[in-house]
N, C-alpha and C positions, 0 to 999 in steps of 0.2 A: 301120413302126408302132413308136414309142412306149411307155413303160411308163404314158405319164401317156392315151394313146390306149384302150390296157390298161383302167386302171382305170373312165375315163367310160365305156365300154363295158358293163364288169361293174355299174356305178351304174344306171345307165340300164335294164337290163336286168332288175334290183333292183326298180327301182322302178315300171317297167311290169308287175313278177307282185306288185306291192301288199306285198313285205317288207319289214317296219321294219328299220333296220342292228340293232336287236337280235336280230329272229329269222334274218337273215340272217348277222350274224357268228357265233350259235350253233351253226348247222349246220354252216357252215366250221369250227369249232372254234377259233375266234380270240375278242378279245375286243370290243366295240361302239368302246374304246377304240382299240384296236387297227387296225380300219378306219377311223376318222376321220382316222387318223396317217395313212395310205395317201391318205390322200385330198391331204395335204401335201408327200409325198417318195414319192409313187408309185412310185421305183426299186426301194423296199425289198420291197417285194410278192415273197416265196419264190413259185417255181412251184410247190410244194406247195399253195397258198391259191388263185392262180390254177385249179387244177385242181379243186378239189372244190367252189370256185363255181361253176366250166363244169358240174358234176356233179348241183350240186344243183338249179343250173337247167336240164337236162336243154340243154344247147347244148353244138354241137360245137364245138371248139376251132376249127375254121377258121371260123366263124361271128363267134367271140368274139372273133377277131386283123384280122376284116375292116375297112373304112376307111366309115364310116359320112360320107354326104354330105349 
């Protein structure tokens, strides 16, 4: 898997629990800016950001790294 697998995942995931990238980057503590960038150069995504999106969307990290078909 991917960082760019990564991120559709966390999108996807976003957007199936109905959070706008505002109230979504908010909790992460990042900026709206900030995720859109990610959404470009998905490598750059710190595991720090990865994890408190797994966090705030209450999913387990092996959930979140799984290969969606």
């Amino acid at each position: 898997m991917n960082s760019r697998d990564i991120f559709q995942n966390l999108d996807f995931e976003r957007q199936k629990r109905g959070y706008t990238v505002r109230e979504f980057s908010a909790r992460c503590g990042i900026s709206p800016r900030t995720w859109t960038a990610y959404k470009s150069k998905p490598d750059r995504i710190p595991l720090g950001v990865i994890e408190k999106a797994a966090n705030v969307m209450i999913l387990p990290m092996g959930e979140l790294l799984k290969r969606r078909s």
